[in-house]
C-alpha positions as CSV (number, residue, x, y, z in Angstrom):
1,X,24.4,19.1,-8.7
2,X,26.7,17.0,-6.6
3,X,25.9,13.2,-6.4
4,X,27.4,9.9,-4.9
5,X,29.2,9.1,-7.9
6,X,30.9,12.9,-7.8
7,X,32.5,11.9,-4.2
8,X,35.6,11.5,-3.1
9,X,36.6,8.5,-0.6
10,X,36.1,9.5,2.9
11,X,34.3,12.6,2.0
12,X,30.5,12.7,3.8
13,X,27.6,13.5,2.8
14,X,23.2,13.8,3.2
15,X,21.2,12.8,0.7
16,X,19.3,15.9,-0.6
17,X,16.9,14.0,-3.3
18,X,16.5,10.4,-4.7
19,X,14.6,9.5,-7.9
20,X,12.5,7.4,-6.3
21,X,11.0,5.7,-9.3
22,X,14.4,4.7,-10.9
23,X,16.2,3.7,-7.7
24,X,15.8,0.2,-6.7
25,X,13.8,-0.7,-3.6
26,X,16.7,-2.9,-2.2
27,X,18.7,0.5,-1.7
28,X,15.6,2.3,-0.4
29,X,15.0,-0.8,2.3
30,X,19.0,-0.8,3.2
31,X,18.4,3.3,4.3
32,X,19.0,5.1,1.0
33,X,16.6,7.9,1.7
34,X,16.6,12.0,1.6
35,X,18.0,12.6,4.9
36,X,20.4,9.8,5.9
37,X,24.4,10.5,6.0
38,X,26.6,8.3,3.4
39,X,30.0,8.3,3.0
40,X,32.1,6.8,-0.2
41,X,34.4,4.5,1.2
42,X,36.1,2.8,-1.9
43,X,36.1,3.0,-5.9
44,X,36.4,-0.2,-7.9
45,X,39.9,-0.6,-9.9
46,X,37.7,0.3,-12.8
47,X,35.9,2.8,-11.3
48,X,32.6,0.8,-10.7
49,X,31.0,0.0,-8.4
50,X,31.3,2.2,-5.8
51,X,31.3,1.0,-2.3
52,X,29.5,3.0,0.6
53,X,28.4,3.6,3.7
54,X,24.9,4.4,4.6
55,X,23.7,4.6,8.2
56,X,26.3,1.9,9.2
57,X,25.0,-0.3,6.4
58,X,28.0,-0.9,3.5
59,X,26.8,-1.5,0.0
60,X,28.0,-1.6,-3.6
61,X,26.3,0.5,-5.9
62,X,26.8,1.0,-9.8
63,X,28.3,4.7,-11.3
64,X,24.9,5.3,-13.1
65,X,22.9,4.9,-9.8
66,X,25.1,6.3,-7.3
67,X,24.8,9.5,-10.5
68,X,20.8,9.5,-9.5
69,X,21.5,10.3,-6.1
70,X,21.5,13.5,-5.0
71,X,23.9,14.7,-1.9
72,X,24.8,17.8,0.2
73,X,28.4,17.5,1.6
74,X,29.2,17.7,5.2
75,X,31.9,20.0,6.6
């Protein structure tokens, strides 16, 4: 199972799956939904949080959320 926390920077991605009742509804609000494109676009110096990009919207997510999140990479 690949997730956000398995990317590497720049590489792309759709989200496949999201558990919904663990995931924060901030995250869900800001576009982090099955379907929607996000990119990793920088790792913390000690490797959390992760910063991405989701439908043009940059957040910062932890390592054990971004591991809940299920992707599909994009060629």
């Amino acid at each position: 199972m690949l997730t956000i926390a398995s990317l590497k920077i720049g590489q792309h991605a759709i989200i496949k799956d999201i558990s919904i009742d663990v995931v924060p509804l901030k995250l869900l609000e800001m576009g982090c939904l099955p379907g929607n494109e996000v990119s990793l676009i920088h790792i913390a110096p000690l490797k959390d949080p992760l910063f991405i990009d989701i439908n043009g919207c940059h957040m910062a997510i932890r390592k054990e959320m971004a591991k809940l999140i299920e992707v599909e990479l994009i060629s």
